[in-house]
Residue frames as qw, qx, qy, qz and C-alpha x, y, z in Angstrom:
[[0.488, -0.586, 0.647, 0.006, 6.13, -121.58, 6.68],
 [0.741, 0.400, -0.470, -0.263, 7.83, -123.92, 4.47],
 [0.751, -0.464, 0.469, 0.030, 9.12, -127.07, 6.16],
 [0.478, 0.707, -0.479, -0.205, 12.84, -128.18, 4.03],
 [0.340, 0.141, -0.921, 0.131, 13.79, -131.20, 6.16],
 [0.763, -0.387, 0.079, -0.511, 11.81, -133.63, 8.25],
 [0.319, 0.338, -0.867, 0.180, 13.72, -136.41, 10.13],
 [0.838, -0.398, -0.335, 0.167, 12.50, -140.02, 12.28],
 [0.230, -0.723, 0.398, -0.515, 14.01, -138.89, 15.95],
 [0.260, 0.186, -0.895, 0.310, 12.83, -141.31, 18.03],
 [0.584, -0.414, -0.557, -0.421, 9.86, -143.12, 19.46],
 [0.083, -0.204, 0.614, -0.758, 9.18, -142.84, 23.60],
 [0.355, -0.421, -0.743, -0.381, 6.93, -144.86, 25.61],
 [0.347, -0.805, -0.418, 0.238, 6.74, -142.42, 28.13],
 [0.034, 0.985, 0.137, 0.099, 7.67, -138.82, 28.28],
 [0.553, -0.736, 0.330, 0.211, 10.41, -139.04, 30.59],
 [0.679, -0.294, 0.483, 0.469, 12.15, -140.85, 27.97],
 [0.469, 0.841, 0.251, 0.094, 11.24, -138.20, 25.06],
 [0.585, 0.316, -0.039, 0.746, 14.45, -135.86, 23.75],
 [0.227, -0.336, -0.409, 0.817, 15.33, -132.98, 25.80],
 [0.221, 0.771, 0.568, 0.185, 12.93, -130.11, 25.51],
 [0.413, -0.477, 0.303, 0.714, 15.32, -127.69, 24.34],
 [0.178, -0.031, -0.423, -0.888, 13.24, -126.25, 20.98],
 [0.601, 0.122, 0.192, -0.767, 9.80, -125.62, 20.45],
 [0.094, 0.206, 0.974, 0.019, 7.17, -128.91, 20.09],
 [0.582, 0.190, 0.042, -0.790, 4.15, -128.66, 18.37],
 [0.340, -0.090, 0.936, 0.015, 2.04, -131.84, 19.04],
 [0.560, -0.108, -0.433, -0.698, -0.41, -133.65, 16.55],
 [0.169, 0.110, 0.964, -0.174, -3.10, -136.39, 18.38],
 [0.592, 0.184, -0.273, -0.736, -6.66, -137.76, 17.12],
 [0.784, -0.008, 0.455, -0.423, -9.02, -139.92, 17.47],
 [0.509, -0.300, 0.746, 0.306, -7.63, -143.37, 15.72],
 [0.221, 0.198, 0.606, 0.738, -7.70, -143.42, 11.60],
 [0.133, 0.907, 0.244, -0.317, -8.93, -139.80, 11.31],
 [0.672, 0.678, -0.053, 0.294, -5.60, -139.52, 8.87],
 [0.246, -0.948, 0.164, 0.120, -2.92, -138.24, 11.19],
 [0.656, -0.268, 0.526, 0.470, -0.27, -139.93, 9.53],
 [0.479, 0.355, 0.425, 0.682, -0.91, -139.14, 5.97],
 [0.090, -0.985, -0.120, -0.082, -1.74, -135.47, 7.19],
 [0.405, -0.777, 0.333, 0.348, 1.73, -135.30, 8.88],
 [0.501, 0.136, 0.547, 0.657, 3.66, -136.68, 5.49],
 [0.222, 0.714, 0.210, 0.630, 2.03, -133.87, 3.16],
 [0.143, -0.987, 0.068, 0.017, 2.42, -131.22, 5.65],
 [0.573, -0.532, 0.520, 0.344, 6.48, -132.53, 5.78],
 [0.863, 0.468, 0.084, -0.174, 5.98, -133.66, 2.35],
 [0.129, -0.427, 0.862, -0.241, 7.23, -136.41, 3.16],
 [0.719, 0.035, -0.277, -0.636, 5.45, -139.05, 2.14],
 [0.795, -0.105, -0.550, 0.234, 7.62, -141.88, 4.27],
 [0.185, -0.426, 0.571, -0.677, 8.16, -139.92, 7.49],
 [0.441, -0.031, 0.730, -0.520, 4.92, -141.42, 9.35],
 [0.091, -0.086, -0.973, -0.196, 3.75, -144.92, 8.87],
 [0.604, -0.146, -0.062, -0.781, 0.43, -145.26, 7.73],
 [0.004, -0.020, 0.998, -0.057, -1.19, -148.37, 9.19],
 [0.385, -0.105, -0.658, -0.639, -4.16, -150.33, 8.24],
 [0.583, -0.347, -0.715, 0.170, -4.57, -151.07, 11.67],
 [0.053, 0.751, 0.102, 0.651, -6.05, -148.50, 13.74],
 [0.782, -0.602, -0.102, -0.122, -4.37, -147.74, 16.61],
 [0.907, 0.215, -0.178, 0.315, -1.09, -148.93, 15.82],
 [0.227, 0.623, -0.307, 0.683, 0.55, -145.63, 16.81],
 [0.715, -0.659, -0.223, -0.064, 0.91, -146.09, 21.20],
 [0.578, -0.140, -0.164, 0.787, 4.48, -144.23, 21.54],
 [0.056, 0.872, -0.139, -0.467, 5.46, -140.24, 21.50],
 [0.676, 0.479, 0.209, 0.519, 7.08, -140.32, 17.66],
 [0.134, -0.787, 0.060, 0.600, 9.50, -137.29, 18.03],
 [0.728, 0.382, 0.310, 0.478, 10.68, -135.75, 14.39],
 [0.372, -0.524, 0.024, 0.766, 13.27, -132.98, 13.90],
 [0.428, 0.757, 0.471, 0.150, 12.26, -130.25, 11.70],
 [0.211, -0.316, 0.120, 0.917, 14.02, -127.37, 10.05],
 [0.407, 0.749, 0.519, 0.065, 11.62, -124.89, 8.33],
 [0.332, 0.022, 0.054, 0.942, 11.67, -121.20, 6.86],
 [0.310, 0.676, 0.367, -0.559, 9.26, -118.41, 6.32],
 [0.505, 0.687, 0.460, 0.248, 8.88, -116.78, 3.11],
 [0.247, 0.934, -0.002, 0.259, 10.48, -113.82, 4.34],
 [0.230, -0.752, 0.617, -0.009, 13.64, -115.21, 5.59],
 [0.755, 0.261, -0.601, 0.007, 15.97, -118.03, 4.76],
 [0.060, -0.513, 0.704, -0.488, 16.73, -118.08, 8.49],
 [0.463, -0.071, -0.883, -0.023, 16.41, -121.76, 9.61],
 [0.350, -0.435, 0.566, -0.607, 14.54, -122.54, 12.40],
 [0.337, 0.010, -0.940, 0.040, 14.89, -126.19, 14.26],
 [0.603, -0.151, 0.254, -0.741, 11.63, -127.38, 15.98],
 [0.079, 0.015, 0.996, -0.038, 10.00, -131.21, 16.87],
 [0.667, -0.089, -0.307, -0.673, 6.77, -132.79, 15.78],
 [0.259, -0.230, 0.894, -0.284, 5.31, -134.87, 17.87],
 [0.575, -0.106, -0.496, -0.642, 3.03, -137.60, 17.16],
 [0.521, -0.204, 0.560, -0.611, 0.73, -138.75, 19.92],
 [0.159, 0.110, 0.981, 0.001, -1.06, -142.15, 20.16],
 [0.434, -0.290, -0.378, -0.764, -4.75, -142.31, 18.85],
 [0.126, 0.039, 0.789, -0.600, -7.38, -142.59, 20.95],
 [0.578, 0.183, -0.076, -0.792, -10.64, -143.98, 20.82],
 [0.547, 0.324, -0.732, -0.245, -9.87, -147.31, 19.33],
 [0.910, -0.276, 0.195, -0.239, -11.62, -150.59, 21.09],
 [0.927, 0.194, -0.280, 0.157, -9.32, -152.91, 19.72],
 [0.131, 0.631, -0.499, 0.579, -6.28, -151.11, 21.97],
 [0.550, -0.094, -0.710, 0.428, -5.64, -152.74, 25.09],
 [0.263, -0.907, -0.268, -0.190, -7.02, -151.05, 28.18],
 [0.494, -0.672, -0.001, 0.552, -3.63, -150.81, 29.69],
 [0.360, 0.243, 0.352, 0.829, -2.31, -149.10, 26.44],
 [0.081, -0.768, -0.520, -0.365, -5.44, -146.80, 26.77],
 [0.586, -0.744, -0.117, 0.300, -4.81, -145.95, 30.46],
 [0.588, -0.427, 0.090, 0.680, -1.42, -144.70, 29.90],
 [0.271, 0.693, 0.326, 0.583, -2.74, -141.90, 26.67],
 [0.229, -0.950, -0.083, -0.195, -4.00, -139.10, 29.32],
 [0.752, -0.443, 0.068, 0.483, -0.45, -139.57, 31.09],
 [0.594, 0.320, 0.451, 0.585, 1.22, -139.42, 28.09],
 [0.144, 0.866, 0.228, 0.421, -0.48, -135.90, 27.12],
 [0.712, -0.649, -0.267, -0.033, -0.36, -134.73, 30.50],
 [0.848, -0.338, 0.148, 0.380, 2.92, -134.99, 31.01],
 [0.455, 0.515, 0.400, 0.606, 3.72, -133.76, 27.77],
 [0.013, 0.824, 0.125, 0.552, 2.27, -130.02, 28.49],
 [0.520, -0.827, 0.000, 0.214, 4.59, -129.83, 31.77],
 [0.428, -0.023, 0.161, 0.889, 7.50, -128.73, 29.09],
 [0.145, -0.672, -0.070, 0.722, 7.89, -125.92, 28.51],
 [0.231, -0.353, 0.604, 0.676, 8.50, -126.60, 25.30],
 [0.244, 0.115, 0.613, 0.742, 5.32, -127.07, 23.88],
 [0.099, 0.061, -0.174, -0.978, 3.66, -124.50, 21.92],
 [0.582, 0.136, -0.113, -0.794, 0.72, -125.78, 20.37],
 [0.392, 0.070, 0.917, 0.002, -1.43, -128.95, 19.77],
 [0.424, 0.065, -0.694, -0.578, -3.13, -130.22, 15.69],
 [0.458, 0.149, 0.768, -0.422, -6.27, -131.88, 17.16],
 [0.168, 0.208, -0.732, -0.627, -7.59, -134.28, 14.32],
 [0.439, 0.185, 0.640, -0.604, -10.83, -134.69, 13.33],
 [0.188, 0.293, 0.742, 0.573, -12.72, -136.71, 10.97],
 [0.383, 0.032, -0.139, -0.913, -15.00, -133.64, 9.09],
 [0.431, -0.154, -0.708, -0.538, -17.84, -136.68, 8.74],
 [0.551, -0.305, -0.739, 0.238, -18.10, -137.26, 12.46],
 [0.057, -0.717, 0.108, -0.687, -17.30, -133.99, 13.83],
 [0.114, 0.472, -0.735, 0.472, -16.28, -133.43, 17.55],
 [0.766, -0.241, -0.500, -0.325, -16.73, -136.02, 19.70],
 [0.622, -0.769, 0.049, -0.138, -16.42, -136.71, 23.59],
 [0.743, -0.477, 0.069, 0.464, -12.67, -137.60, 23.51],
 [0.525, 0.307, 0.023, 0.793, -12.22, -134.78, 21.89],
 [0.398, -0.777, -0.011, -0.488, -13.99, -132.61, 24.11],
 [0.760, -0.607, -0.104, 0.209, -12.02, -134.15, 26.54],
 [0.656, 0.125, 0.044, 0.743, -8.31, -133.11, 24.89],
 [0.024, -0.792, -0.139, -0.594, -9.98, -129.33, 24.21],
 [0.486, -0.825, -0.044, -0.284, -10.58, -128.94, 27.66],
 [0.763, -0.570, -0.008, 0.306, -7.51, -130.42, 28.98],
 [0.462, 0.516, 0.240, 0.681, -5.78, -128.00, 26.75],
 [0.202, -0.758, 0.189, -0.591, -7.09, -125.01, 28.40],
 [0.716, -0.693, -0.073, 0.034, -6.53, -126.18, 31.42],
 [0.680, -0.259, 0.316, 0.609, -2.53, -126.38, 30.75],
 [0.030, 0.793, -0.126, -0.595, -2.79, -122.99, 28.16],
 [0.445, -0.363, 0.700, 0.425, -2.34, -124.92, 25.56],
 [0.431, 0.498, -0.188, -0.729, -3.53, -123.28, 22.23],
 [0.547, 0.210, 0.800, 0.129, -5.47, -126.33, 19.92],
 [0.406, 0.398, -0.390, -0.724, -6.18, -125.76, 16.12],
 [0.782, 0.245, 0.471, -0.327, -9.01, -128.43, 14.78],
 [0.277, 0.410, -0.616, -0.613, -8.39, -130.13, 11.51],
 [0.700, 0.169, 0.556, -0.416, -10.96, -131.35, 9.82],
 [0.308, -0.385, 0.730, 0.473, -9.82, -134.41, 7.81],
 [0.205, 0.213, 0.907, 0.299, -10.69, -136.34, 5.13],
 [0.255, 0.581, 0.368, -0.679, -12.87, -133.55, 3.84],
 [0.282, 0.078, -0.799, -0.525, -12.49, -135.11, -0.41],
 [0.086, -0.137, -0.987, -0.027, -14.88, -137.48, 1.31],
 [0.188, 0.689, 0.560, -0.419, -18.15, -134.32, 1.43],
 [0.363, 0.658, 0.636, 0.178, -19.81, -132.34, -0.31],
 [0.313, 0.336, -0.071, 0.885, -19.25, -128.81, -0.81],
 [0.526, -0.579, 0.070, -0.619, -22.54, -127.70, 1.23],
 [0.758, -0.588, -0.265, 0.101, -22.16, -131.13, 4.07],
 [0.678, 0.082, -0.290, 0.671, -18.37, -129.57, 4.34],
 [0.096, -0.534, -0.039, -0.839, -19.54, -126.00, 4.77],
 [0.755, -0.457, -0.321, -0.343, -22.34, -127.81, 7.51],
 [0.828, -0.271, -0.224, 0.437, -19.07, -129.29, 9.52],
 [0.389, 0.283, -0.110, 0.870, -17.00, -126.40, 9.54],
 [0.105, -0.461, 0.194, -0.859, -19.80, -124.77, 11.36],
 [0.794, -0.277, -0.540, -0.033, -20.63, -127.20, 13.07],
 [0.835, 0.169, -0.238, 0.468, -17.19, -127.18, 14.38],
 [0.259, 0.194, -0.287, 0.901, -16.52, -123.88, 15.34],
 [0.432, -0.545, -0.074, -0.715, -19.86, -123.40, 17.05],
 [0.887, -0.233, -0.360, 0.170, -18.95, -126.28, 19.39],
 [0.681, 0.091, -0.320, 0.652, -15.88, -125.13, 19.80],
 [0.055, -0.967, -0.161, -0.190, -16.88, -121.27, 20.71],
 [0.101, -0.946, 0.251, -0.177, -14.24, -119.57, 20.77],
 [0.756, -0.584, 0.289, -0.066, -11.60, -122.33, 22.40],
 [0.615, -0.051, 0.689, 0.380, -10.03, -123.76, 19.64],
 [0.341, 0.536, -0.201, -0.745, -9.61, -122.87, 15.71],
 [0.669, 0.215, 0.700, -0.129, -10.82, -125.22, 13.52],
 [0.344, 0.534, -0.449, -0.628, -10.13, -125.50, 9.06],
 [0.966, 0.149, 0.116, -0.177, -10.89, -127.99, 6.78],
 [0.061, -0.627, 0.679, 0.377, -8.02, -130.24, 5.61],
 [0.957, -0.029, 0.275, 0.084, -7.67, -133.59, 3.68],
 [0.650, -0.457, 0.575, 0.196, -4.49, -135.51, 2.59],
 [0.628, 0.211, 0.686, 0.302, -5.57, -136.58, -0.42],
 [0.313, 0.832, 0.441, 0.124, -6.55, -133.67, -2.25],
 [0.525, 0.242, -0.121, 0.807, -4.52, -130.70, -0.22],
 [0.213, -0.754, -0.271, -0.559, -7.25, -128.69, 0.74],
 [0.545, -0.823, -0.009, -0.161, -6.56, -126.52, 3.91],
 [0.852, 0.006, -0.075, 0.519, -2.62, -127.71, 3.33],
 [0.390, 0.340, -0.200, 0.832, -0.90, -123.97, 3.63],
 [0.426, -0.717, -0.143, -0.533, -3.62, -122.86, 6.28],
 [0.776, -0.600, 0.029, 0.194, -2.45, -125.41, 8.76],
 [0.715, 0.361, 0.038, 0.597, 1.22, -124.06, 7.77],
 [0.011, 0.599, -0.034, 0.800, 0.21, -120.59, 8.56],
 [0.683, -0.645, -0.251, -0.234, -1.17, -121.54, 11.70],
 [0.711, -0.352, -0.139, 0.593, 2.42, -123.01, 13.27],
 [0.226, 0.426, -0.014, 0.876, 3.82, -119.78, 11.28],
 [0.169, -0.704, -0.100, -0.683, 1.75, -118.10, 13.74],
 [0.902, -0.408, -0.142, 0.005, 2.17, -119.92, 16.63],
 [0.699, -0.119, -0.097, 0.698, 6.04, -119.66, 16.37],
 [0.161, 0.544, -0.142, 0.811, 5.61, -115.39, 16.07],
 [0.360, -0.675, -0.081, -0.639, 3.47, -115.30, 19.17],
 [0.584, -0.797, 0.057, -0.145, 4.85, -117.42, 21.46],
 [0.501, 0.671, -0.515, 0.185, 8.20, -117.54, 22.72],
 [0.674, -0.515, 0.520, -0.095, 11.06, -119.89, 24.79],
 [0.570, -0.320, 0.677, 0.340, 13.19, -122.41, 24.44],
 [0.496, 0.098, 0.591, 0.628, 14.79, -122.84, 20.69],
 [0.446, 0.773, 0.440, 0.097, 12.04, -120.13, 19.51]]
């Protein structure tokens, strides 16, 4: 999948007041600076779509953006939203700001509309109890998670190899799980193929 435009939409501090769900949504969320901003610019490359901040946390809306991609074996457009969830995890966050994430998700997976959920992880930490908590509330609502494990310039070739199976032996079976990082590229047309696969297998609104 090649992605040819990425557009700012519009920021929501609750669901209700997100854009209709009327095309497929495929959401990213992660445990605060694990990279999910400069992951979502090179997958859009886009390198000013989503603000990176130095301040973790910073993200505490739904970010909708409007995508148009292709395949490789068609020029036929197809229009679809990224969402970007708040991080979670982050002491410095307010507890009512906290309180109102699980809503937020929650809420989220009563459209219809989305497909799939990017569940960032830093590769140095590997999964960790609020992300065992997203996994599971994933299956509970059918909602198909793919791991990415960031900021993976920052190991070795054998500690990366060590996380990756880490990763998917945790996960058994529930979730897929690749390396990525931002800075390098690595694992940059895998998570590509993934939505590509995601948009052949499931279908509804805009697919």
């Amino acid at each position: 999948m090649l992605i040819t435009k990425a557009t700012y939409l519009i920021s929501s501090p609750s669901v209700d007041k997100c854009p209709k769900p009327d095309r497929p949504e495929y959401a990213f969320i992660g445990r605060s600076n694990v990279g999910k901003s400069s992951l979502i610019n090179l997958l859009c490359n886009n390198s000013k779509l989503a603000k990176i901040s130095v301040t973790p946390g910073k993200t505490q809306l739904i970010n909708h953006y409007t995508i148009e991609s292709t395949t490789e074996k068609s020029n036929k457009k197809t229009n679809w939203y990224l969402v970007d969830l708040p991080g979670y995890g982050y002491a410095a966050a307010s507890a009512a700001e906290r309180v109102t994430w699980a809503p937020m998700t929650t809420a989220l997976a009563a459209r219809a509309s989305l497909r799939g959920l990017f569940l960032i992880v830093d590769s140095r930490r590997g999964l960790l109890a609020g992300d065992e908590g997203l996994i599971a509330w994933a299956a509970a609502v059918r909602c198909p998670v793919h791991v990415l494990l960031s900021k993976t310039d920052k190991l070795k070739r054998a500690e990366l190899s060590r996380a990756l199976t880490l990763a998917r032996q945790a996960l058994a079976g529930r979730a897929t799980a690749q390396a990525f990082s931002a800075v390098d590229g690595t694992g940059l047309e895998e998570a590509r193929r993934q939505l590509h696969q995601w948009f052949q297998k499931i279908k509804g609104p805009g697919g």
